[in-house]
mmCIF file of the N, C-alpha and C atoms, coordinates in Angstrom:
data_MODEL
# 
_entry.id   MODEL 
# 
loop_
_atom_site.group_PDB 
_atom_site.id 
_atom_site.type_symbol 
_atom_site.label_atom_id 
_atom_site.label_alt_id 
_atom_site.label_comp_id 
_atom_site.label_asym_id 
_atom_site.label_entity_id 
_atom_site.label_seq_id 
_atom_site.pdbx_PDB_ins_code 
_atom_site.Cartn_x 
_atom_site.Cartn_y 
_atom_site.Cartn_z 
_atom_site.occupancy 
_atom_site.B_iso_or_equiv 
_atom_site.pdbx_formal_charge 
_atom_site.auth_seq_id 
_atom_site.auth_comp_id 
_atom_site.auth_asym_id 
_atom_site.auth_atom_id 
_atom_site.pdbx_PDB_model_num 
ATOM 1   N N  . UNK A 1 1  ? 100.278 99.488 -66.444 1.00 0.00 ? 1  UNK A N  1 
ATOM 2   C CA . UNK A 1 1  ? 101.421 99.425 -65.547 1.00 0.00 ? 1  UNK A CA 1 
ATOM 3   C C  . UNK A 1 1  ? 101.627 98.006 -65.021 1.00 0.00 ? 1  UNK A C  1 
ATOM 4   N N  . UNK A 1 2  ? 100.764 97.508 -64.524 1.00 0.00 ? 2  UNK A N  1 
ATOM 5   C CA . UNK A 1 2  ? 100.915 95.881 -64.197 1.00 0.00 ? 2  UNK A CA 1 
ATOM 6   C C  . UNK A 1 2  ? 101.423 94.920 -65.027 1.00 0.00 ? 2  UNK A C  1 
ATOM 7   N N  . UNK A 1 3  ? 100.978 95.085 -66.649 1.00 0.00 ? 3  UNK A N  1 
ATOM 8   C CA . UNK A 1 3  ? 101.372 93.881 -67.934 1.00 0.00 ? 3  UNK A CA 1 
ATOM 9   C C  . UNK A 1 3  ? 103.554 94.687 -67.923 1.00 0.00 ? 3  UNK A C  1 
ATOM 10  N N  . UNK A 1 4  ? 103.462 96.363 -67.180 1.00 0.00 ? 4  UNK A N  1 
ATOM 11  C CA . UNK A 1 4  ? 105.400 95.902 -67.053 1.00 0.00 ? 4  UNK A CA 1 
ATOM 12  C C  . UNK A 1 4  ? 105.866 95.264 -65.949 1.00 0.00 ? 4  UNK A C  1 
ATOM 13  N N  . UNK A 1 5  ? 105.074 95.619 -65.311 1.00 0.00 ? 5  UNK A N  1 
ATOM 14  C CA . UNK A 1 5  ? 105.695 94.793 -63.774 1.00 0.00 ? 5  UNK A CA 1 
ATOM 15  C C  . UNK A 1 5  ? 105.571 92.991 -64.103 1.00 0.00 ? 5  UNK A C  1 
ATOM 16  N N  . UNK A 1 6  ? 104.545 92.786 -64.787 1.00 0.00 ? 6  UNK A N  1 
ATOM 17  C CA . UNK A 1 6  ? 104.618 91.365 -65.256 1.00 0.00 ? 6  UNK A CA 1 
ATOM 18  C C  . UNK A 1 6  ? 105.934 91.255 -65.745 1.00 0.00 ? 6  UNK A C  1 
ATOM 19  N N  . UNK A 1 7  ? 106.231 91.638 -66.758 1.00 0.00 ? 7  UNK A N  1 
ATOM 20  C CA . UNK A 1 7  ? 107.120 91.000 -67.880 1.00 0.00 ? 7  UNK A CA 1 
ATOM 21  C C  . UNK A 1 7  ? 108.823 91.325 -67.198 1.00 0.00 ? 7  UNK A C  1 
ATOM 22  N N  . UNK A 1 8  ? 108.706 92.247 -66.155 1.00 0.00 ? 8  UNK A N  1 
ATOM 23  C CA . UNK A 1 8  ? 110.199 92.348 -65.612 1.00 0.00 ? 8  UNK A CA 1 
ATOM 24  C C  . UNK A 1 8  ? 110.135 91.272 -64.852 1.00 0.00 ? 8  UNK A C  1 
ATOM 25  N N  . UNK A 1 9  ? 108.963 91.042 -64.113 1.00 0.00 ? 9  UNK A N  1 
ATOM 26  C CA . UNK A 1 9  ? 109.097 89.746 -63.571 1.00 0.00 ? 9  UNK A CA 1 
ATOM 27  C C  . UNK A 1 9  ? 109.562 88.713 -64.719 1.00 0.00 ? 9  UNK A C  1 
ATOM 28  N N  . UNK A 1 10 ? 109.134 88.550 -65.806 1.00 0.00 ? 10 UNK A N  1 
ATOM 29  C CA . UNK A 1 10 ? 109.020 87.086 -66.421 1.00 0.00 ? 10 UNK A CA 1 
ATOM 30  C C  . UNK A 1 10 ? 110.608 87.506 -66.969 1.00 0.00 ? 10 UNK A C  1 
ATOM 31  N N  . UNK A 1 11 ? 111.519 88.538 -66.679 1.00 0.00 ? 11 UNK A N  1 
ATOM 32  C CA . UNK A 1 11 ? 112.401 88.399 -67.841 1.00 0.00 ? 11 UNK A CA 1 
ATOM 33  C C  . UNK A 1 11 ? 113.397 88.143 -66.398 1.00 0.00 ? 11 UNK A C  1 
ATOM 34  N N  . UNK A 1 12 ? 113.080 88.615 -65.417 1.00 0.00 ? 12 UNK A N  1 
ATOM 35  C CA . UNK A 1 12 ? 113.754 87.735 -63.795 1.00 0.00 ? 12 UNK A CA 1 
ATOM 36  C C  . UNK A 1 12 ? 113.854 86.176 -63.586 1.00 0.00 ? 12 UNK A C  1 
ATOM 37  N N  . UNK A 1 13 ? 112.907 85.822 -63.898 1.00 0.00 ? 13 UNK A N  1 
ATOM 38  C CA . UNK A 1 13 ? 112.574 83.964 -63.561 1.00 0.00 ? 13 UNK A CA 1 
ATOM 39  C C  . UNK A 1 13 ? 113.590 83.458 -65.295 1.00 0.00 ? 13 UNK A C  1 
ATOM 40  N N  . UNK A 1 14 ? 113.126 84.192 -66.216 1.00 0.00 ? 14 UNK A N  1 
ATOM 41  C CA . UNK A 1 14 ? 113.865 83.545 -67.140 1.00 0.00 ? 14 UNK A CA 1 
ATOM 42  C C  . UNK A 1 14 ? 115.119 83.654 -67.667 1.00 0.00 ? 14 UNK A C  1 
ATOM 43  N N  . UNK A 1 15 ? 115.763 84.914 -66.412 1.00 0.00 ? 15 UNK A N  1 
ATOM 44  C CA . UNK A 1 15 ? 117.059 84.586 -66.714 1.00 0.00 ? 15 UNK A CA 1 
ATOM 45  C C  . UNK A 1 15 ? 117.878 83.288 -65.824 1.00 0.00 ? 15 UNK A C  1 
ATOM 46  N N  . UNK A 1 16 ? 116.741 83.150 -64.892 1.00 0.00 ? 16 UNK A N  1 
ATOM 47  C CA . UNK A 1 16 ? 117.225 82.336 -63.697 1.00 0.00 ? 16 UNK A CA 1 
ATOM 48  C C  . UNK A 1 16 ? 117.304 80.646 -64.319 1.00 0.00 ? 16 UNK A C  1 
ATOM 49  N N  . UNK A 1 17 ? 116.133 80.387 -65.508 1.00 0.00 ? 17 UNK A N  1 
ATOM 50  C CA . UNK A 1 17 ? 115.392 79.504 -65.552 1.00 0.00 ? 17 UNK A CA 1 
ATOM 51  C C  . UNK A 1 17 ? 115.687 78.793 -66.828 1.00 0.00 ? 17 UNK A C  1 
ATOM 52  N N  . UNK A 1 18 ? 115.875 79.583 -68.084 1.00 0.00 ? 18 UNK A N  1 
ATOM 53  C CA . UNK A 1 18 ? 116.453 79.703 -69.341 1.00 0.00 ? 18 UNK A CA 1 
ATOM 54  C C  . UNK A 1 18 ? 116.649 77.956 -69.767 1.00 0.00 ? 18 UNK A C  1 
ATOM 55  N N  . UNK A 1 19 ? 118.078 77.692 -69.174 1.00 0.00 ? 19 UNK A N  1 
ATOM 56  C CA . UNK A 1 19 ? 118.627 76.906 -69.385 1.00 0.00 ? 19 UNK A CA 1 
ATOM 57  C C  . UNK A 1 19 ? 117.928 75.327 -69.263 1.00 0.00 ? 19 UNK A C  1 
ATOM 58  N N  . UNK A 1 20 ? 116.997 75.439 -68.511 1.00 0.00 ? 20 UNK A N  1 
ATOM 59  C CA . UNK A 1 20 ? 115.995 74.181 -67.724 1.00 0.00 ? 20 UNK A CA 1 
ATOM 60  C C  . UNK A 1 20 ? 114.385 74.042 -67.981 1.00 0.00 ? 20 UNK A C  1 
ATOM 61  N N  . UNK A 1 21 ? 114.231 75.851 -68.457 1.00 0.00 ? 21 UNK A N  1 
ATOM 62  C CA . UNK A 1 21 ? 112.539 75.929 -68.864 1.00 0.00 ? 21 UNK A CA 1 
ATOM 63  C C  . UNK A 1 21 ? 112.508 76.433 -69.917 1.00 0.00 ? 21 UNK A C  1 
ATOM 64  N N  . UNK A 1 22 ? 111.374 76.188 -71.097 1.00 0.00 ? 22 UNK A N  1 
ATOM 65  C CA . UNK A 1 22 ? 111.106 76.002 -72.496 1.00 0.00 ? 22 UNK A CA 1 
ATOM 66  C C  . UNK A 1 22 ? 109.810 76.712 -72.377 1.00 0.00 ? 22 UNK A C  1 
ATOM 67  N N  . UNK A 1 23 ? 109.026 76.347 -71.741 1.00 0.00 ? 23 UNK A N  1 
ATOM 68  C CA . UNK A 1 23 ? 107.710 75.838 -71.947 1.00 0.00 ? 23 UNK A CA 1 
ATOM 69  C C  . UNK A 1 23 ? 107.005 77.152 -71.011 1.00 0.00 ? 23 UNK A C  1 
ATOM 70  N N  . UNK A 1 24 ? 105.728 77.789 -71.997 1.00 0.00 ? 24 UNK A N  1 
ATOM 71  C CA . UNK A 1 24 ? 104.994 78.939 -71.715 1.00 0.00 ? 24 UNK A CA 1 
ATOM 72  C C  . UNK A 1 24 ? 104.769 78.348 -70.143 1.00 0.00 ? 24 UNK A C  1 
ATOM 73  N N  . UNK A 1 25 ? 104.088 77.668 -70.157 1.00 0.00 ? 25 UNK A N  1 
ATOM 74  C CA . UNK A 1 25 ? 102.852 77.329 -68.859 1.00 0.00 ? 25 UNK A CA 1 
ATOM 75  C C  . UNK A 1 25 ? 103.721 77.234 -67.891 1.00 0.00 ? 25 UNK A C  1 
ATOM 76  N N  . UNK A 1 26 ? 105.456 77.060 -67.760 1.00 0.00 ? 26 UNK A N  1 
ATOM 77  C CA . UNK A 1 26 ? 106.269 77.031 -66.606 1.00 0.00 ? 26 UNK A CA 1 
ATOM 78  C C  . UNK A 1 26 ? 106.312 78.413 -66.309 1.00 0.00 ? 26 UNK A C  1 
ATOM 79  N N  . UNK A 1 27 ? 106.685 79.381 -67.403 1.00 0.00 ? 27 UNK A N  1 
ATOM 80  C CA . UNK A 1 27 ? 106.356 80.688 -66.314 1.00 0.00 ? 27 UNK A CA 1 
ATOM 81  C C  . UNK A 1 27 ? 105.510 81.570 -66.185 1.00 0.00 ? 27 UNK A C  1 
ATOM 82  N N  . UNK A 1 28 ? 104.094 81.333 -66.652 1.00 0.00 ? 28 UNK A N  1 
ATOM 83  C CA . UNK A 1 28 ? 102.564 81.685 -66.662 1.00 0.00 ? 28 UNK A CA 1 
ATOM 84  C C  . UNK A 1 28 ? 102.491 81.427 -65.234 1.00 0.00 ? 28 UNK A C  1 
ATOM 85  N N  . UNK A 1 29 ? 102.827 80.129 -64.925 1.00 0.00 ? 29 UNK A N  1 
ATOM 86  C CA . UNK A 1 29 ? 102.173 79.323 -63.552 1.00 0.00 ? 29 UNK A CA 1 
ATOM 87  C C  . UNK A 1 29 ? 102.701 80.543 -62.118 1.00 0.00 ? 29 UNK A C  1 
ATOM 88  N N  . UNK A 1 30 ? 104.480 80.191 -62.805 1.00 0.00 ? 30 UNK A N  1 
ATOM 89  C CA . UNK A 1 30 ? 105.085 81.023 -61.764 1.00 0.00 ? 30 UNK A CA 1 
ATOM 90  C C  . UNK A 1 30 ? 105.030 82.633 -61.472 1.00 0.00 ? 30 UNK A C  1 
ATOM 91  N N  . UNK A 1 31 ? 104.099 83.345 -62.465 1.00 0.00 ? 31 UNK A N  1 
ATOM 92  C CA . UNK A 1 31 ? 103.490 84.717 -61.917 1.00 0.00 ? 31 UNK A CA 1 
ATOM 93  C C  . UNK A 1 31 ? 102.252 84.605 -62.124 1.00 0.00 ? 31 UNK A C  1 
ATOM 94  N N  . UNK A 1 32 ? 101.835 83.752 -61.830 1.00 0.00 ? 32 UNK A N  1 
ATOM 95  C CA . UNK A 1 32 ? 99.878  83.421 -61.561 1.00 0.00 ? 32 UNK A CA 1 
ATOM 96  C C  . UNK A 1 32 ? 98.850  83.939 -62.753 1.00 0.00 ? 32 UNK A C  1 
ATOM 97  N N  . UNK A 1 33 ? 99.531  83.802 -64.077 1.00 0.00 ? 33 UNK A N  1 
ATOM 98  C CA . UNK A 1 33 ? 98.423  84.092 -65.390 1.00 0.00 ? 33 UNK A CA 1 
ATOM 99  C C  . UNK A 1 33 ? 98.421  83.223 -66.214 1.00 0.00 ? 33 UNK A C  1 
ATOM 100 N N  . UNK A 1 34 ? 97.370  82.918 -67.202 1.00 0.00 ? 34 UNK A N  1 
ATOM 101 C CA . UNK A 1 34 ? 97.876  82.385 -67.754 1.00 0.00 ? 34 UNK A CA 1 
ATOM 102 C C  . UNK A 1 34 ? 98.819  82.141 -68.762 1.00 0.00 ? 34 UNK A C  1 
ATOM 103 N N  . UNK A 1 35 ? 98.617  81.273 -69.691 1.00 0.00 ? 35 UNK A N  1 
ATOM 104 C CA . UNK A 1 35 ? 99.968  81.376 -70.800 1.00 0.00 ? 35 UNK A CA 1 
ATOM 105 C C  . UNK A 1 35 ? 99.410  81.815 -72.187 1.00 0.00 ? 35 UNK A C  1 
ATOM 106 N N  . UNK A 1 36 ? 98.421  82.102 -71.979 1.00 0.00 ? 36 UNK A N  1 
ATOM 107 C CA . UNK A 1 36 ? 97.814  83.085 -72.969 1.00 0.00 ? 36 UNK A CA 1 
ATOM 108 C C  . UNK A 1 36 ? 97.837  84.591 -72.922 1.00 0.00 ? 36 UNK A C  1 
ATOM 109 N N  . UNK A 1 37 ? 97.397  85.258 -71.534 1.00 0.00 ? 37 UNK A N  1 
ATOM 110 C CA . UNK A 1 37 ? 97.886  86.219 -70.973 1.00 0.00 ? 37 UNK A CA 1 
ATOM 111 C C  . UNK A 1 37 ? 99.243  86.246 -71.043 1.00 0.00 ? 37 UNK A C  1 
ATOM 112 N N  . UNK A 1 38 ? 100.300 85.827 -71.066 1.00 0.00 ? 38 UNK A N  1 
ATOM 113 C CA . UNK A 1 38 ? 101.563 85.710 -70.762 1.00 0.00 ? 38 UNK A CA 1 
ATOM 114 C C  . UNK A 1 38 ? 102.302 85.837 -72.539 1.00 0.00 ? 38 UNK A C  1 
ATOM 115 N N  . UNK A 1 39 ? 101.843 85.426 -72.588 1.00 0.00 ? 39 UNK A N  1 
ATOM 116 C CA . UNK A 1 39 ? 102.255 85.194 -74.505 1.00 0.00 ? 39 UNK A CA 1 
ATOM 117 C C  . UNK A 1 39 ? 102.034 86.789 -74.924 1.00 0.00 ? 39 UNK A C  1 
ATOM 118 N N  . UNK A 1 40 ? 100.896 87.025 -74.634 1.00 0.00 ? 40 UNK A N  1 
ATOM 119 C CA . UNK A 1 40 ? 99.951  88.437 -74.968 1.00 0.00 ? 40 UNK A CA 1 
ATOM 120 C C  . UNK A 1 40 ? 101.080 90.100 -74.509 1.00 0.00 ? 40 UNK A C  1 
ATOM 121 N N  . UNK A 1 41 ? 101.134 89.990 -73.148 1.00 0.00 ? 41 UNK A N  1 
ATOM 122 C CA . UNK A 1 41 ? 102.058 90.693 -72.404 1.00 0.00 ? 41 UNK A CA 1 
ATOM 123 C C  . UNK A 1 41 ? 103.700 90.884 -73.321 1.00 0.00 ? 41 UNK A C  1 
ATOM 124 N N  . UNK A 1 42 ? 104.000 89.481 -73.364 1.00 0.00 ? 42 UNK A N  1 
ATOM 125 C CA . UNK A 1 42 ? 105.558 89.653 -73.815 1.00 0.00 ? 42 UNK A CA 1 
ATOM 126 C C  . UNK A 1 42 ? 105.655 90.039 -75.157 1.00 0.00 ? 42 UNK A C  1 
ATOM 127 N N  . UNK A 1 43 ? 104.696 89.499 -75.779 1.00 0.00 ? 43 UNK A N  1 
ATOM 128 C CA . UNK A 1 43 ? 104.906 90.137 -77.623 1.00 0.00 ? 43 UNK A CA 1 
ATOM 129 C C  . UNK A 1 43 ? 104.536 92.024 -77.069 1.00 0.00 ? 43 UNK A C  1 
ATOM 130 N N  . UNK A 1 44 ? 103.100 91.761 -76.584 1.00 0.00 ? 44 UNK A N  1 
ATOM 131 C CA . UNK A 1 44 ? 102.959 93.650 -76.636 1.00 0.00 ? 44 UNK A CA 1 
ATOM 132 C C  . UNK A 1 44 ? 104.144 94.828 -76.035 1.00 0.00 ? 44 UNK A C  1 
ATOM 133 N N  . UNK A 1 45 ? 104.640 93.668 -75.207 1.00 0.00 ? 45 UNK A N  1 
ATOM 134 C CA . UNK A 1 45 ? 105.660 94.610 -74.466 1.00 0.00 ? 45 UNK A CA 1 
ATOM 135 C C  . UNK A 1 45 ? 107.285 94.846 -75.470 1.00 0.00 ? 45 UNK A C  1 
ATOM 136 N N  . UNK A 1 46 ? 107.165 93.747 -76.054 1.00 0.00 ? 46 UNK A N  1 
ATOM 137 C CA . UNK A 1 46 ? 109.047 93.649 -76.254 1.00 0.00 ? 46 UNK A CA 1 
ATOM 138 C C  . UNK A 1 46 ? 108.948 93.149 -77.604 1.00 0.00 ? 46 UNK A C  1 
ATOM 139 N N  . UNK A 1 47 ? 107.805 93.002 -78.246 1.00 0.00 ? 47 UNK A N  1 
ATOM 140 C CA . UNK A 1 47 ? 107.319 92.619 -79.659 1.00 0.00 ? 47 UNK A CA 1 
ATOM 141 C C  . UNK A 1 47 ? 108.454 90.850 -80.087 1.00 0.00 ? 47 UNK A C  1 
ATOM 142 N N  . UNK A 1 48 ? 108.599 90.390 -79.218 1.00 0.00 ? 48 UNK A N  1 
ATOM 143 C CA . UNK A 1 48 ? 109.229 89.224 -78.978 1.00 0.00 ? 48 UNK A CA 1 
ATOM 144 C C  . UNK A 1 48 ? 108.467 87.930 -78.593 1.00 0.00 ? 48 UNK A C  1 
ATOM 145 N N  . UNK A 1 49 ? 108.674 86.948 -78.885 1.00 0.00 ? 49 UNK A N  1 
ATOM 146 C CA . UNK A 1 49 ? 108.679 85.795 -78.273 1.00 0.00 ? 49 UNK A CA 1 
ATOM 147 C C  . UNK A 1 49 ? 108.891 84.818 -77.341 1.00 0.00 ? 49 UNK A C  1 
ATOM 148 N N  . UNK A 1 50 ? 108.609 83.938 -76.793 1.00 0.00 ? 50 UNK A N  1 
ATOM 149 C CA . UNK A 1 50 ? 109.137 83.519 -75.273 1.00 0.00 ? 50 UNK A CA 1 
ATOM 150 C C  . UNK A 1 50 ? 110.668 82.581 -76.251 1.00 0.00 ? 50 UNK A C  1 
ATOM 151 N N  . UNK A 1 51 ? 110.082 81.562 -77.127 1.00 0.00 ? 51 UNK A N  1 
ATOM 152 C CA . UNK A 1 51 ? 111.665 81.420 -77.581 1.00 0.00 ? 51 UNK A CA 1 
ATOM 153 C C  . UNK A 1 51 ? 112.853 82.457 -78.016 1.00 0.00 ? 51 UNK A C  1 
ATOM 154 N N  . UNK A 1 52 ? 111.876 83.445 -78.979 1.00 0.00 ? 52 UNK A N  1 
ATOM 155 C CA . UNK A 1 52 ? 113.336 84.928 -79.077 1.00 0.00 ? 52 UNK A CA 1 
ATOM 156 C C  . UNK A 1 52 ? 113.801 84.817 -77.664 1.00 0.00 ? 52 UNK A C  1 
ATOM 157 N N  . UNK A 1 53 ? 113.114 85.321 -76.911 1.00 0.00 ? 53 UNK A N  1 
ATOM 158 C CA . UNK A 1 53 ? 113.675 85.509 -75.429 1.00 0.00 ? 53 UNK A CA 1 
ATOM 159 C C  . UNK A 1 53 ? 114.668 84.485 -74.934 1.00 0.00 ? 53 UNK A C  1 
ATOM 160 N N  . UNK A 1 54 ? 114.641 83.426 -74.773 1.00 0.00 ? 54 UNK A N  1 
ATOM 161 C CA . UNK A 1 54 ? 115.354 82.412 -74.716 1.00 0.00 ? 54 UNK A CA 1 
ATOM 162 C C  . UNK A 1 54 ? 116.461 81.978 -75.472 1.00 0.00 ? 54 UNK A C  1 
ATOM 163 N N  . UNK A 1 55 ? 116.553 82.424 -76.399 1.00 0.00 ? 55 UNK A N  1 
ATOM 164 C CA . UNK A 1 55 ? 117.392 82.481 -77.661 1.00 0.00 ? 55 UNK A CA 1 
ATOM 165 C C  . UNK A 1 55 ? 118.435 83.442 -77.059 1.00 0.00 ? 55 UNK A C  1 
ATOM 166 N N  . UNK A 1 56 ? 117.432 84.531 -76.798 1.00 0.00 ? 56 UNK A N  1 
ATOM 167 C CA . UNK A 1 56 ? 118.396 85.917 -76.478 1.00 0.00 ? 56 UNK A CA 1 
ATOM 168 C C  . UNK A 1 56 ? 119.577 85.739 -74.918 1.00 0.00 ? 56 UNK A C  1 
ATOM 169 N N  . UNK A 1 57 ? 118.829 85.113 -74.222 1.00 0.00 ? 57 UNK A N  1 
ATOM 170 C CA . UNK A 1 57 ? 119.411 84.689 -72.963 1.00 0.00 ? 57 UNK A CA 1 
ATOM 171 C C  . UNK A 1 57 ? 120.385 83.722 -72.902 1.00 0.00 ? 57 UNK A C  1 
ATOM 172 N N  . UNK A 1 58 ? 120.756 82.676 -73.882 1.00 0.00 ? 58 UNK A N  1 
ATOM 173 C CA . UNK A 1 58 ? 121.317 82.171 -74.421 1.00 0.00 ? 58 UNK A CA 1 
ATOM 174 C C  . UNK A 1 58 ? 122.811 82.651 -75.066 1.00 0.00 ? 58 UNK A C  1 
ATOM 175 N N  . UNK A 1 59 ? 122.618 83.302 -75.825 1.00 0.00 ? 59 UNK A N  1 
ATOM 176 C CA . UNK A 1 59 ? 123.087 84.098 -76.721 1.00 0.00 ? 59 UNK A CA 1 
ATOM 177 C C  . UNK A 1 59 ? 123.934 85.109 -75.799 1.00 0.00 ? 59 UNK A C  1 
ATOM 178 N N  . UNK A 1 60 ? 123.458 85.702 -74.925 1.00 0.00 ? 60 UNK A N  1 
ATOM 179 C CA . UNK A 1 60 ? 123.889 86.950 -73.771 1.00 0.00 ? 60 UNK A CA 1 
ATOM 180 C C  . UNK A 1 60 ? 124.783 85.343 -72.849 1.00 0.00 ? 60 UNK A C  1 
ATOM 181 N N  . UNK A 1 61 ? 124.740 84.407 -72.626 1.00 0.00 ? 61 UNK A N  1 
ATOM 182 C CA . UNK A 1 61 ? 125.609 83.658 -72.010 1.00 0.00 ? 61 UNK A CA 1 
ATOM 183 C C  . UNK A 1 61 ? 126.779 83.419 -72.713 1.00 0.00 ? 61 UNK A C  1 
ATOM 184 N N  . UNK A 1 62 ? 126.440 83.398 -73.785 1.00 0.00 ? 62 UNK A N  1 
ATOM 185 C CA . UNK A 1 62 ? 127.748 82.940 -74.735 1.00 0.00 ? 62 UNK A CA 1 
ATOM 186 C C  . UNK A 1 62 ? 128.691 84.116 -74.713 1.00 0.00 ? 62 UNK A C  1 
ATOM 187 N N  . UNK A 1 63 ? 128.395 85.084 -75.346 1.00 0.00 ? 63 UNK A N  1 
ATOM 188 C CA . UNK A 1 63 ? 129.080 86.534 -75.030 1.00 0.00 ? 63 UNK A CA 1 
ATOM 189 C C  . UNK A 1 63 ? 129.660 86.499 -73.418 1.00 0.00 ? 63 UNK A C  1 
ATOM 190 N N  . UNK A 1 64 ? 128.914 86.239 -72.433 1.00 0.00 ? 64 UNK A N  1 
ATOM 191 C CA . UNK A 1 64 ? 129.509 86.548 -71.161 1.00 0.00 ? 64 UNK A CA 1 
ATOM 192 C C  . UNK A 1 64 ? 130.794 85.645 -70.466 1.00 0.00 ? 64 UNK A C  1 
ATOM 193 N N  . UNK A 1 65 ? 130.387 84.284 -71.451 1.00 0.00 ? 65 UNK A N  1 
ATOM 194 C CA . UNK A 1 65 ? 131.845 83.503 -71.210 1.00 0.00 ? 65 UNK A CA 1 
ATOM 195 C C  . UNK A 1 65 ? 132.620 83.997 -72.073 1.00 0.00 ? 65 UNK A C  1 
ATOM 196 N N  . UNK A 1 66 ? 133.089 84.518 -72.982 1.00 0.00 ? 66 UNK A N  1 
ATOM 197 C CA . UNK A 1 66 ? 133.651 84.933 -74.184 1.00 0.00 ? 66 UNK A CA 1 
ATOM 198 C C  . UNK A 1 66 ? 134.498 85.874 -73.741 1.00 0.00 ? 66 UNK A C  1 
ATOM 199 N N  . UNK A 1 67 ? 133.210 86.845 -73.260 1.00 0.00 ? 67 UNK A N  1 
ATOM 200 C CA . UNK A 1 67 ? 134.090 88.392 -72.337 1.00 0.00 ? 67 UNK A CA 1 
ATOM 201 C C  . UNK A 1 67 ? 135.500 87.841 -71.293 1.00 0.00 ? 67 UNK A C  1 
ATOM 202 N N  . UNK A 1 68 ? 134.897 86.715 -70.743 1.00 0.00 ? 68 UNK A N  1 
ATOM 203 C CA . UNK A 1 68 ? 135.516 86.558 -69.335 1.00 0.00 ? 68 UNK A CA 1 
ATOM 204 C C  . UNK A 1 68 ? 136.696 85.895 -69.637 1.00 0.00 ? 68 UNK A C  1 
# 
């Protein structure tokens, strides 16, 4: 139950963050694990990547100016 409460966290900071943060260890730091733990969590959870993820958030911006 904790590795989901992690990763809703990490998919919170990185929608916030996306555009400015790349890099594992920026949001390892910012929910206190490391970026090994953190790597571990997001593939098991969402079988994804921190760049897929970023990609994806990306991608969901483009669509949302598009919509608008």
């Amino acid at each position: 139950m904790e590795e989901a409460r992690i990763f809703v966290k990490f998919l919170r900071l990185v929608q916030e963050k996306f555009k400015d943060e790349h890099d594992v260890d920026f949001y390892a730091v910012r929910l206190g694990i490391t970026p090994d733990e953190l790597t571990r969590i997001i593939w098991e959870t969402s079988e994804s990547t921190l760049p897929e993820w970023l990609d994806i958030m990306e991608k969901s911006e483009e669509c949302n100016k598009t919509v608008r």
